[in-house]
C-alpha positions in Angstrom: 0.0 0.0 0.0 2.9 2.5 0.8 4.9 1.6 -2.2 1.9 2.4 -4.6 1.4 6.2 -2.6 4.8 6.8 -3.3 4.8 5.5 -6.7 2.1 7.9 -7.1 3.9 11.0 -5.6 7.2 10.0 -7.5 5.4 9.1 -11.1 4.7 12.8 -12.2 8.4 14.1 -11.0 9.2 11.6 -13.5 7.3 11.5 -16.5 6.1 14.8 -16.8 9.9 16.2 -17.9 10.5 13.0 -19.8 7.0 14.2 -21.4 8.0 17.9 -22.2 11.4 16.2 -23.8 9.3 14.4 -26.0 7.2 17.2 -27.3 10.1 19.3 -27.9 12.0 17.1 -29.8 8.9 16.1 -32.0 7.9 19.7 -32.3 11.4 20.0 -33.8 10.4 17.0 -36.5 7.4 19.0 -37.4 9.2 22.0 -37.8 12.0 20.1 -40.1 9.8 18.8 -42.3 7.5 21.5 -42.8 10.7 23.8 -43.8 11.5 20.5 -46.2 8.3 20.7 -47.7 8.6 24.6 -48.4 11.8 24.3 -49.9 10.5 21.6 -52.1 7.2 23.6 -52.8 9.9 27.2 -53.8 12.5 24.6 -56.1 8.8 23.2 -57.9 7.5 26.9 -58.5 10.8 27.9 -60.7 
């Protein structure tokens, strides 16, 4: 019983950065391959 309360009070410390890591590094995908795409989309126009 005490080891799932403190699983509970440890859990968020721990995934909630792990979490923000995550988004950062696939906001950082997006933001690759949208720049990809607009290149693409400017070489096409010429």
């Amino acid at each position: 019983m005490t080891a799932a309360i403190v699983a509970a009070a440890v859990a968020p410390v721990i995934l909630l950065p792990a979490a923000f890591i995550w988004y950062l590094n696939f906001g950082g995908v997006y933001a690759a391959l949208k720049a990809r795409r607009m290149a693409r989309a400017a070489l096409d126009a010429r």
